[in-house]
ZADO-1210 file (C-alpha; in nm, 4 decimals, padded with zeros to 6 digits):
<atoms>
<atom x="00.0000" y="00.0000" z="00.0000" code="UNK" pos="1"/>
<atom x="00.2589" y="00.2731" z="00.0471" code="UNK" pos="2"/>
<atom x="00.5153" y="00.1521" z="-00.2315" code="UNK" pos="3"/>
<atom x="00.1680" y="00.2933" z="-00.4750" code="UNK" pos="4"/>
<atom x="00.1549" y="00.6179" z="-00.2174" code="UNK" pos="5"/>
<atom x="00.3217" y="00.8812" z="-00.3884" code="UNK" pos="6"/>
<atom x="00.2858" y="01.0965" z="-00.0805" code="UNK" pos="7"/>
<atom x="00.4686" y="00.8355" z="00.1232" code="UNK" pos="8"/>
<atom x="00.7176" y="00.8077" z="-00.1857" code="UNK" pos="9"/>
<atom x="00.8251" y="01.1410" z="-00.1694" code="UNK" pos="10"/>
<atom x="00.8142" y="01.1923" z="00.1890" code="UNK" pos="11"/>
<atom x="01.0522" y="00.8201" z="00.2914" code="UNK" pos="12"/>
<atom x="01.3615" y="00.8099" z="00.4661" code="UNK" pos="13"/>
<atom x="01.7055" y="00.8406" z="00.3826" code="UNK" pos="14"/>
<atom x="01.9973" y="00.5484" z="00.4896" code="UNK" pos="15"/>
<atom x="02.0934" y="00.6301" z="00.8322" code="UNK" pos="16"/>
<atom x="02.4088" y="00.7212" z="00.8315" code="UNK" pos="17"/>
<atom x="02.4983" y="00.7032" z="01.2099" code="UNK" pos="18"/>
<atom x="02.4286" y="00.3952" z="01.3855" code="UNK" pos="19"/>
<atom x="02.1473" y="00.4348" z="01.6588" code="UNK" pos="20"/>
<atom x="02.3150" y="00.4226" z="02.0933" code="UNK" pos="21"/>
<atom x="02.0639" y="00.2125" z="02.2536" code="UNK" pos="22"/>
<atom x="01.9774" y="00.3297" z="02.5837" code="UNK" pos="23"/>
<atom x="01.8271" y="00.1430" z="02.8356" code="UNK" pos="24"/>
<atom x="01.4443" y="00.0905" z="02.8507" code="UNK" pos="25"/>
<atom x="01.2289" y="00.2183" z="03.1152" code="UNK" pos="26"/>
<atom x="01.0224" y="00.0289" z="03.3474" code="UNK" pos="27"/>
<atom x="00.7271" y="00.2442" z="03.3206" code="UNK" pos="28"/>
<atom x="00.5416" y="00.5515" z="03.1398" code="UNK" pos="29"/>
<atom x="00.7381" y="00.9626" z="03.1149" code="UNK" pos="30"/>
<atom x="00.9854" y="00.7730" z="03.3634" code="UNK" pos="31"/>
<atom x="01.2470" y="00.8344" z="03.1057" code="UNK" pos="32"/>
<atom x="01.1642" y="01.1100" z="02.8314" code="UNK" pos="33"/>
<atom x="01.3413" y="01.2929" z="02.5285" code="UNK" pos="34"/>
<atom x="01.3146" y="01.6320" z="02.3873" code="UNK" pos="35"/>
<atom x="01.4498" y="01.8530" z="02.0905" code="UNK" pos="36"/>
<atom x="01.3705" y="02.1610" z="01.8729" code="UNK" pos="37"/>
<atom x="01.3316" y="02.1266" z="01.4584" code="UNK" pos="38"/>
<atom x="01.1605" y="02.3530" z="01.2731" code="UNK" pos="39"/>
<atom x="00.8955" y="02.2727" z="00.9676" code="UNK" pos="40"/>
<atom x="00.7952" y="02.4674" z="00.7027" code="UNK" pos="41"/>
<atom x="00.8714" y="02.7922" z="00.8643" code="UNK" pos="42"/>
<atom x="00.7464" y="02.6732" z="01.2376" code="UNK" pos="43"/>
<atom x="00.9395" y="02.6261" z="01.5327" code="UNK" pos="44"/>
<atom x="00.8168" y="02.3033" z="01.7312" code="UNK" pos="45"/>
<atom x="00.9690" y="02.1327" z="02.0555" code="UNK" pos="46"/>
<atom x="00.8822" y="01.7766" z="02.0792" code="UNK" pos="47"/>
<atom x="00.9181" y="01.5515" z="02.3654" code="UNK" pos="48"/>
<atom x="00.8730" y="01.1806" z="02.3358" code="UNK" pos="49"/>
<atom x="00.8445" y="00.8981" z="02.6343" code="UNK" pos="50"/>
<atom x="01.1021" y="00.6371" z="02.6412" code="UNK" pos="51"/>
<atom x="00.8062" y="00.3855" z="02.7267" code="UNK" pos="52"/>
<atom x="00.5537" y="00.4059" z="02.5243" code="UNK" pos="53"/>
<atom x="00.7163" y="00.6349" z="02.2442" code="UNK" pos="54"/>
<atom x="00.3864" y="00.9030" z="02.2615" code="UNK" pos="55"/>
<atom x="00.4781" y="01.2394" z="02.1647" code="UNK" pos="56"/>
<atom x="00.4109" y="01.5701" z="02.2240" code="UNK" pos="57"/>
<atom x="00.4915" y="01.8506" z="01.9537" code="UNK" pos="58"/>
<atom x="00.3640" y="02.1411" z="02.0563" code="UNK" pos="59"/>
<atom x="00.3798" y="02.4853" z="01.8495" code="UNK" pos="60"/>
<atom x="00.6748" y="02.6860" z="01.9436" code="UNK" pos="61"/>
<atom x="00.9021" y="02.5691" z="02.1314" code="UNK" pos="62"/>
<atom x="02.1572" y="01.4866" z="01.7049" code="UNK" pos="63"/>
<atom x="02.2635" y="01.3528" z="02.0549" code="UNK" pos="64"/>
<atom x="01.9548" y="01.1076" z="02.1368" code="UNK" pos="65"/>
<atom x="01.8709" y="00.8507" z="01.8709" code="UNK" pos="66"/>
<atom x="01.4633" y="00.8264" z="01.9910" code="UNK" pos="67"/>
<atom x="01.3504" y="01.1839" z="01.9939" code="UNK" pos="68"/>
<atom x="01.5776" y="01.2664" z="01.5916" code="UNK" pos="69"/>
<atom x="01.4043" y="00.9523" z="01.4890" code="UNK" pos="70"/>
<atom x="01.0192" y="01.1071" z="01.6077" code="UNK" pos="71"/>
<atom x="01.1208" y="01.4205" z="01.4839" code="UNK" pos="72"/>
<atom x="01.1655" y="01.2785" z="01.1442" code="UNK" pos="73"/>
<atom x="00.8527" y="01.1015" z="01.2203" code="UNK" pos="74"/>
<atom x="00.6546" y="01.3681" z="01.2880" code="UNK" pos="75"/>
<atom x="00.8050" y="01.6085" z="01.0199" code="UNK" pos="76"/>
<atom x="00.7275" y="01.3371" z="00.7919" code="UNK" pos="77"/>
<atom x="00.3441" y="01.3024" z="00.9350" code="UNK" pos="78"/>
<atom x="00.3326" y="01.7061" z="00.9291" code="UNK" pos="79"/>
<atom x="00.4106" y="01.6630" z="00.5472" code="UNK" pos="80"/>
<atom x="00.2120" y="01.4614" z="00.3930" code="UNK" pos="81"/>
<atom x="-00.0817" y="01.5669" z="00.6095" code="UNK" pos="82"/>
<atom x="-00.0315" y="01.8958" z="00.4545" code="UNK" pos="83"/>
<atom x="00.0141" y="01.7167" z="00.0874" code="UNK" pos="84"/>
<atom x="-00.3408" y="01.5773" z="00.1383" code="UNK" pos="85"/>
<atom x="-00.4891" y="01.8704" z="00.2702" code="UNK" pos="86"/>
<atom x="-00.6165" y="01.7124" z="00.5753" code="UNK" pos="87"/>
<atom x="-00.5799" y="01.8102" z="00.9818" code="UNK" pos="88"/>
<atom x="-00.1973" y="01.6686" z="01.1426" code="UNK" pos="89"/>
<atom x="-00.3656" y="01.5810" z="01.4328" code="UNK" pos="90"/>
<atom x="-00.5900" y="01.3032" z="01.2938" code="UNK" pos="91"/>
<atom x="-00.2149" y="01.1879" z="01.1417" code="UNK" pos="92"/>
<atom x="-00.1078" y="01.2284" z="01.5541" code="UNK" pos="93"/>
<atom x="-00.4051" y="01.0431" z="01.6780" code="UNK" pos="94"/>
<atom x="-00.3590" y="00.7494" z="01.4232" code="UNK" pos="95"/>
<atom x="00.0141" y="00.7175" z="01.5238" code="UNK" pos="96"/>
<atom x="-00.0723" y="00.6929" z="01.8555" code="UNK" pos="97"/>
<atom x="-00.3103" y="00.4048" z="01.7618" code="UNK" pos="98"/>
<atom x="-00.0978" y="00.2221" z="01.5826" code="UNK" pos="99"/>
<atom x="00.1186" y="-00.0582" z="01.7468" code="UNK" pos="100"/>
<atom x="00.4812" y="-00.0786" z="01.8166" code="UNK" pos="101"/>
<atom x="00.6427" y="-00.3699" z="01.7489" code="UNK" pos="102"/>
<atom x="00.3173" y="-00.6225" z="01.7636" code="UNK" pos="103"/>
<atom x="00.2667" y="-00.5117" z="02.0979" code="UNK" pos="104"/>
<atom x="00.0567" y="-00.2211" z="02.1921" code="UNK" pos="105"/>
<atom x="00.0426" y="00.1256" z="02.0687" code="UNK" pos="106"/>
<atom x="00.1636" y="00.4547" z="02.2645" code="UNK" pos="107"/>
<atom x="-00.1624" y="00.5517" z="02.3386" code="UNK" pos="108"/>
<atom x="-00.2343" y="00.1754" z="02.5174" code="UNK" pos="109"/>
<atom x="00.0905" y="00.2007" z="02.6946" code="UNK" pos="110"/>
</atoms>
């Protein structure tokens, strides 16, 4: 389905070209979390993200930890092709936070 997306197309990732430091995984929800700054087509956004679950935050406003630079690109990547389609980034939010982490529960259940 999104090999024939030519939203998702344009809008894929690059090779990494660092390899990812793994960090140790926390034992329960926001006991461990992760913030940065990126700006988006001419926006300034800080986003913090939760070790746990990996639910995010990016509210309006506001490369040394591997989680939150990989939901940034995440959530620049959501941020553009909701704006592609036309339609509101927070349904593309909402169905990110349904949608399940490695077969076993999404942020939103964690």
């Amino acid at each position: 389905m999104v090999s024939k997306c030519e939203v998702c197309l344009e809008n894929r990732l690059s090779n990494q070209k660092e390899p990812m430091i793994l960090s140790r995984i926390p034992s329960r929800p926001w006991e461990v979390i992760a913030t940065d700054l990126f700006p988006w087509d001419n926006s300034d956004y800080l986003i913090a993200v939760d070790y746990y679950s990996r639910f995010y935050e990016s509210p309006y406003h506001a490369q040394a930890n591997g989680l939150v630079e990989k939901t940034v690109q995440t959530v620049k990547r959501l941020l553009t092709k909701s704006k592609s389609d036309g339609i509101d980034p927070y349904l593309g939010m909402i169905d990110y936070r349904d949608t399940l982490i490695d077969n076993i529960a999404s942020p939103s259940q964690l």
